[in-house]
C-alpha positions in Angstrom: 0.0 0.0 0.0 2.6 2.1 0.6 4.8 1.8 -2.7 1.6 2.5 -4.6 1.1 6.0 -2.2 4.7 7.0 -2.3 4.9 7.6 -6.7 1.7 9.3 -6.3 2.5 11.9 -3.4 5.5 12.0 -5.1 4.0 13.0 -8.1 1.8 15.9 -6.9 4.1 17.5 -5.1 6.4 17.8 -8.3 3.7 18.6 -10.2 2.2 21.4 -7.5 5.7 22.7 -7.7 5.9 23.5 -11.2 2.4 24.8 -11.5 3.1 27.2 -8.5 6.4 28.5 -10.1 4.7 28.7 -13.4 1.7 30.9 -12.6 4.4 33.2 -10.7 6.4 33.2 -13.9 2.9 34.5 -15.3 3.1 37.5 -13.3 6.3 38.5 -14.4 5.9 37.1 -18.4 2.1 39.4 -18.5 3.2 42.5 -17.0 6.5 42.6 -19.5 3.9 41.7 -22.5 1.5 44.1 -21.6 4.2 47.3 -20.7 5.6 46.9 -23.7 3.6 47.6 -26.4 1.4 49.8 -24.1 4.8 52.0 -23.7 5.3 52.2 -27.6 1.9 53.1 -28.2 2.0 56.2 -25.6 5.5 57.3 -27.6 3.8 57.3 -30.3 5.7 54.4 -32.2 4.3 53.3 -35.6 2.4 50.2 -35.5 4.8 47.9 -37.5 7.6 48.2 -35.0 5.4 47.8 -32.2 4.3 44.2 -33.9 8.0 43.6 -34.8 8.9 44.1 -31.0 6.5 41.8 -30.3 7.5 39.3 -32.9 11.0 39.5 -31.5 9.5 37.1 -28.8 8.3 34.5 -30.8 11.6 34.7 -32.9 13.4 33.4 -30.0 10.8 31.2 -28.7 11.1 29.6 -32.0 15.1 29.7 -31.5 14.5 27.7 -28.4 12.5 25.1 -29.8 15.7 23.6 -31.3 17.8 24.2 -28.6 16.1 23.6 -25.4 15.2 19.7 -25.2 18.5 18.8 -25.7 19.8 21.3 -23.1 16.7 20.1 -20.7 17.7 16.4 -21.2 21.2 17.1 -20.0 20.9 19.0 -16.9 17.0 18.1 -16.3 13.7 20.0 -15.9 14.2 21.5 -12.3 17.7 23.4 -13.2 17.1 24.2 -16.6 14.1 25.7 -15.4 16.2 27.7 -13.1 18.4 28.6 -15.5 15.7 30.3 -18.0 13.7 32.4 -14.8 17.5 33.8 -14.2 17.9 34.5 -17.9 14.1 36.1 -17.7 15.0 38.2 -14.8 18.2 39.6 -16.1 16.4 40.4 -19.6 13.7 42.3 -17.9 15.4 44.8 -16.2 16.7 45.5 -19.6 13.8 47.5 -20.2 14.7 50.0 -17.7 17.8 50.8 -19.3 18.1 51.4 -22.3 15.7 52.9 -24.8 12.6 51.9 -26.6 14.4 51.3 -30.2 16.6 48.6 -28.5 13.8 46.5 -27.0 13.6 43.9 -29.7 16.8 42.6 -28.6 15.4 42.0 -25.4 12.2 40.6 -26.6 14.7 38.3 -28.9 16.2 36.6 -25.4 12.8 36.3 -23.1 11.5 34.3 -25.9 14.2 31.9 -25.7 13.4 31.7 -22.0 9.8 31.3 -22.3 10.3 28.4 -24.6 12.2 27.0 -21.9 10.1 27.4 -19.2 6.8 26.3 -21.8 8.6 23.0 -22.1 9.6 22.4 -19.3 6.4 23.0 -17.6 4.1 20.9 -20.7 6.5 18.1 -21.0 6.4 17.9 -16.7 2.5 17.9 -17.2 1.8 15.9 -20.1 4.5 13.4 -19.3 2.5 12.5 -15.6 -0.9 12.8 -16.3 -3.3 10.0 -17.6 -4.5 9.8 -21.2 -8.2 9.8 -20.5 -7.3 13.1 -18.3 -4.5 14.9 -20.0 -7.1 18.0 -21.5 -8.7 18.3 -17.8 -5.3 18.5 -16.7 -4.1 21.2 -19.0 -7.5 22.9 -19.0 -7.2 23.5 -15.0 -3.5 24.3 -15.6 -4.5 26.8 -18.1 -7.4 28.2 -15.8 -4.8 28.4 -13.0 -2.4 30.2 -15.2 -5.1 32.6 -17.0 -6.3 34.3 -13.9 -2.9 34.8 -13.3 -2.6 36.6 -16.1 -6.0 38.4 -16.0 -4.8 39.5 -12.3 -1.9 41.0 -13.3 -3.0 43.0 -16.5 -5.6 44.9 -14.0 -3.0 45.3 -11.5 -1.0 46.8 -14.1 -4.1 49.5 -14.4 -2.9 51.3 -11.4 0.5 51.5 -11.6 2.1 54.4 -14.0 4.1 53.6 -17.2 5.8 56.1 -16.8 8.0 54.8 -14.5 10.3 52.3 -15.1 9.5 50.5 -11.7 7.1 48.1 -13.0 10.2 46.2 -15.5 11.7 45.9 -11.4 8.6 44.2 -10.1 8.6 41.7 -13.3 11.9 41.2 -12.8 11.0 39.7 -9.2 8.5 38.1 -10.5 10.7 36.0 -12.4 13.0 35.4 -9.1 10.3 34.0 -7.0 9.1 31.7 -9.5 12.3 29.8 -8.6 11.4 29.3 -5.3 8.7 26.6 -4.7 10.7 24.7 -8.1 14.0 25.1 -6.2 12.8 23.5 -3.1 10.9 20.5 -3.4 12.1 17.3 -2.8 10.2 15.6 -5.8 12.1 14.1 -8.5 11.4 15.6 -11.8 10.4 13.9 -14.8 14.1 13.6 -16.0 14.5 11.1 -18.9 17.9 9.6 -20.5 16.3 10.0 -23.7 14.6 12.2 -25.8 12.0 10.7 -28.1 11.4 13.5 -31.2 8.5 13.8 -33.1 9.0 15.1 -36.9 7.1 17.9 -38.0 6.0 15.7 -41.4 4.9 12.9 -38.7 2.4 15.2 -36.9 1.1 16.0 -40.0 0.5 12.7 -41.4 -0.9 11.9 -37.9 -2.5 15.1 -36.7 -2.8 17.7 -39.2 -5.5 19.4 -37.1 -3.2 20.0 -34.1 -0.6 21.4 -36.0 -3.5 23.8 -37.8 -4.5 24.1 -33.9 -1.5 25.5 -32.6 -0.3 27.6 -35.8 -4.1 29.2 -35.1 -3.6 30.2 -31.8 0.0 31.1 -31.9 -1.3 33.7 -35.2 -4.4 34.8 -33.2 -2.7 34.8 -29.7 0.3 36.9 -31.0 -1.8 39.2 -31.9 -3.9 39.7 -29.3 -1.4 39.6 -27.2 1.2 42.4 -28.1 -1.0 44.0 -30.8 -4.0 44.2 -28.8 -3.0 46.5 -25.9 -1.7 49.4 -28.8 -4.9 48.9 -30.8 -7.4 50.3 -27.9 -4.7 53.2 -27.6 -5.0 53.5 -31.6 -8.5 53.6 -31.0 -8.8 56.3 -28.3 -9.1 54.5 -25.4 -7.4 55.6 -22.8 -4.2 53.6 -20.2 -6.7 51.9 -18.4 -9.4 51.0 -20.6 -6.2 49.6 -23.4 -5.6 47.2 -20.5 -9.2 46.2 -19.6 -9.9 45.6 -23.1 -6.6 43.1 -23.1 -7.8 41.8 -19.8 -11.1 41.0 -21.2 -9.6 38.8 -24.0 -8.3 36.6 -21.1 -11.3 36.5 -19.5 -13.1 34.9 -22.3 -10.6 32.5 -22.6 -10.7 31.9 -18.9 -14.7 31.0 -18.9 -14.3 28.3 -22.0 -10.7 27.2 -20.9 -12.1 24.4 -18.6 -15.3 23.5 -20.8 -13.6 22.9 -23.9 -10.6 20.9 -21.8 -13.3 18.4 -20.8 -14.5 18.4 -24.1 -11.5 17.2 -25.5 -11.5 14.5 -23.6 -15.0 13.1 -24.5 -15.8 15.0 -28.4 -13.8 14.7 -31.5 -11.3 17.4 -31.1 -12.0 18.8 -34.9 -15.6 19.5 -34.4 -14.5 21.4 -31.1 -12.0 23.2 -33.0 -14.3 24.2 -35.8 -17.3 25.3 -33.5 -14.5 27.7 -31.5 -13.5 29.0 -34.7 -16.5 29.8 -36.4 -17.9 31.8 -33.5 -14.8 34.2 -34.2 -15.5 35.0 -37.3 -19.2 36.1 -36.1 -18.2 38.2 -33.6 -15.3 40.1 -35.9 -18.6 40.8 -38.3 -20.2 42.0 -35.4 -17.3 44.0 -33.8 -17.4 45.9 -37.6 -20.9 46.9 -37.1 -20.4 48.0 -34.3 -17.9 50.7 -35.7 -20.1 51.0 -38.8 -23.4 51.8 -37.2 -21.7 53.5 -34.4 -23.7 51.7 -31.7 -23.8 53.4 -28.5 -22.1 52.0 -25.5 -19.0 51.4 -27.9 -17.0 50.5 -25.1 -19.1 48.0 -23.4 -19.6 46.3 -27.1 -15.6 46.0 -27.5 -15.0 44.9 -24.4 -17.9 42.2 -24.4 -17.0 40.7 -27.9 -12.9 40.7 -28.0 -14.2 38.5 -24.4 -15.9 36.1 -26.9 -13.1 36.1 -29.3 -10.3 35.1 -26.5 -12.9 32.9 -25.5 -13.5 31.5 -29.5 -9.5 31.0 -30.0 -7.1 31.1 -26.7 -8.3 27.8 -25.6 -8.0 25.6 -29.0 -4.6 25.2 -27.9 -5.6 23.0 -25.0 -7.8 20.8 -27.8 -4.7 20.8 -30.0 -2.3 19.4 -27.4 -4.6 16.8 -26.2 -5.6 15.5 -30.0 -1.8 15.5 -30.4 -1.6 13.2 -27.6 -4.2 11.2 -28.8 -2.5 10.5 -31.4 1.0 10.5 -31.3 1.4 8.9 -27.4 2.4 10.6 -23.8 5.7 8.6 -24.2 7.1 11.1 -26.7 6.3 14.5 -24.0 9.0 16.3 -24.4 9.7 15.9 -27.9 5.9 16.5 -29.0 5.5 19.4 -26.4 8.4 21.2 -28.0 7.1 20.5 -31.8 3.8 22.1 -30.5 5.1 25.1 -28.8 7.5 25.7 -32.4 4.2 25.6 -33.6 2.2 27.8 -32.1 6.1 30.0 -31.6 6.0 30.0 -35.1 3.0 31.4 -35.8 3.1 34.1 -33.0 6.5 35.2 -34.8 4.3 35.8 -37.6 1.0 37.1 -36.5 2.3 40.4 -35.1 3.9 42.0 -37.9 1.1 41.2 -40.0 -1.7 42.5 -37.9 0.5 45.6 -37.4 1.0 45.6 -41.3 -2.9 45.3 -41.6 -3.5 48.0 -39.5 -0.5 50.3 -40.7 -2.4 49.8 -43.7 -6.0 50.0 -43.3 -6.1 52.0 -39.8 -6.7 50.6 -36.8 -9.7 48.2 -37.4 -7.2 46.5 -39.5 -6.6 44.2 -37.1 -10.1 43.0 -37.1 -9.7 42.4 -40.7 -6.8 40.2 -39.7 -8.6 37.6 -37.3 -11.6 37.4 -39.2 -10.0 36.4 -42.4 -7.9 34.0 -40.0 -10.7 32.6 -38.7 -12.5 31.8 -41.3 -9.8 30.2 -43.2 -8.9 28.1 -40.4 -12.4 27.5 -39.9 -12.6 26.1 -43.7 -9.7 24.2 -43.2 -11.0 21.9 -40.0 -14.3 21.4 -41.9 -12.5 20.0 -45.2 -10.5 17.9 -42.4 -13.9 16.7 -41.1 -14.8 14.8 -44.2 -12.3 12.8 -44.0 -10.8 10.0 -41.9 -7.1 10.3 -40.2 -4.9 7.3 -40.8 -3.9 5.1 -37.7 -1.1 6.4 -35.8 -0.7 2.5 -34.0 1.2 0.8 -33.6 4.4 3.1 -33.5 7.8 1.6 -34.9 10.8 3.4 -33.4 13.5 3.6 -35.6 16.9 5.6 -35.8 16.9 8.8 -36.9 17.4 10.0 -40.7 18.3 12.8 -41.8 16.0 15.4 -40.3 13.5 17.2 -41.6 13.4 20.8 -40.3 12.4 21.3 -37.5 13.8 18.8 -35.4 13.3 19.5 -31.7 15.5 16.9 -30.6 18.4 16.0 -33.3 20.2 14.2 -30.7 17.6 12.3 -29.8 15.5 9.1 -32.0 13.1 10.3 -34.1 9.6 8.4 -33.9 8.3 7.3 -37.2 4.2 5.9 -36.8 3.4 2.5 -39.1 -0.5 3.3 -40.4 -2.1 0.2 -40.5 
């Protein structure tokens, strides 16, 4: 009785440590991506560079794709993920000193950390939780993690940008989270191996979670360092920007859970498509709203960029489950670094085109942008939905080949699925 307690005490205590450290790195990761392009808006900076600032992020996320399994596998989860809050930390107060033009170099590093500290904490998840509980799992974590963020964005309401302090309290932030990581006594989900999964094999096997995660990374990259310039584009003012940001979050907060038990029980491309589809309605109706200058503007933005978080954010949790579903828990931290390149890469891209589109077209550009994504993505899963995936059992490890680009884990084997 006791060797069957002791794994699972074991277990939740590692895992409670890396949740606790993770929604502290929350505080720290929101308030820099919020500050930002807040404080280039208020200068007055033109909309491209504030979405190539905020593509410098995903650029190195993207970088750290390739690089960080292999440098997790040899030192293991609880030091690397030491190593990347201290690199976080560092980078942070960065923004205090030096000017505005120079914070894409900054943006550059933190994204290299944050794809550290996103692998190590999915891979750590996804590698001890049970397949027919994996999207609960990641649905609480991401509930857990979003009213972390939500939290900070409206404490960042009443503190000034004007003064550099808040890059200090960030930069704390990142300390702490090393604390409750640093100090249990759990063993971490350190492996002698790293089992890769190709980028061509996920889309034999899963095409809809790599469509999935390129979606949210292109929505959420937008929203995310876009969004908070766009209400000061707009004429909103500091602390309506941020509660307009906030309320993304909160709509992804209220579907977060729902659609993570969903994924669990309904077939992941119906979910996918129903989330979807519902954006593209509410951009239509966020354009009449501007177009017929409805009264109570405010209250109508706020209420339906709720419903689009709420429409897109969470399809990430229904991507990474289907992707286990398909592809097998044994390949964690290889398959949780292809789908963070994934959604890296397209949050690389969707800022700097939503700032094009509204460098462009004005502001409302950026509506433009995530209806049109929408409803291409949305096209997309309903083509996928007339026809049947192939088997991904049984799966036949086999050395690797030469890779195909990217591969997370080139020093690693290279899993190659058998259809029936």
């Amino acid at each position: 009785m006791s060797q069957a307690t002791e794994p699972r005490t074991s277990s939740i205590a590692a895992l409670g440590a890396i949740v606790t450290g993770a929604l502290i790195l929350q505080i720290g990761s929101t308030t820099v991506n919020t500050v930002v392009p807040l404080k280039m808006a208020l200068e007055q900076k033109a909309p491209l560079l504030i979405g190539i600032v905020g593509s410098a992020y995903s650029v190195g996320f993207l970088a750290g794709c390739f690089i960080v399994p292999g440098f997790i596998r040899s030192i293991g989860h609880i030091r690397a993920f030491a190593v990347f809050a201290a690199l976080q930390a560092v980078l942070t107060l960065s923004f205090a000193l030096t000017p505005l033009d120079a914070w894409g170099v900054w943006r550059l590093g933190m994204g290299l950390g944050g794809a550290g500290h996103a692998i190590c904490i999915e891979s750590w998840i996804s590698g001890q939780a049970k397949a027919g509980q994996r999207g609960r799992l990641f649905g609480f974590y991401q509930i857990l993690n979003r009213l972390a963020l939500i939290s900070s964005q409206i404490a960042i309401g009443y503190v000034s940008l004007q003064s550099n302090n808040i890059f200090l309290i960030a930069s704390a932030a990142f300390s702490i989270a090393l604390i409750p990581v640093a100090m249990t006594h759990a063993k971490g989900p350190e492996s002698a191996e790293v089992i890769s999964v190709r980028l061509n094999t996920m889309w034999q096997y899963a095409p809809a979670a790599v469509i999935g995660c390129l979606y949210v990374g292109l929505m959420g990259g937008a929203l995310t360092n876009v969004a908070p310039a766009y209400g000061i584009l707009i004429g909103l003012d500091q602390k309506w920007a941020i509660l307009l940001t906030a309320g993304i979050q909160i709509g992804a907060l209220m579907l977060q859970w729902p659609l993570g038990l969903l994924a669990d029980r309904v077939e992941s491309r119906i979910i996918m498509l129903s989330a979807t589809a519902s954006v593209v309605v509410c951009t239509l109706a966020l354009g009449a709203v501007f177009w017929l200058a409805l009264p109570h503007g405010r209250f109508w933005l706020f209420g339906l960029f709720a419903l689009i978080g709420a429409g897109s954010m969470p399809i990430y949790t229904v991507a990474v489950a289907h992707a286990y579903f398909r592809l097998g828990r044994e390949r964690a931290l290889g398959l949780s670094a292809q789908l963070l390149f994934l959604w890296a890469a397209g949050s690389a891209v969707g800022p700097i085109v939503a700032a094009a589109f509204m460098q462009l077209t004005g502001p409302n550009g950026l509506l433009a942008y995530l209806g049109l994504l929408s409803a291409a993505t949305a096209a997309y899963l309903a083509f996928r939905l007339r026809r049947k995936p192939p088997s991904a059992e049984p799966f036949a490890e086999r050395p690797a080949t030469a890779p195909t680009i990217p591969d997370v884990a080139p020093s690693g084997r290279t899993a190659h699925p058998e259809p029936k």
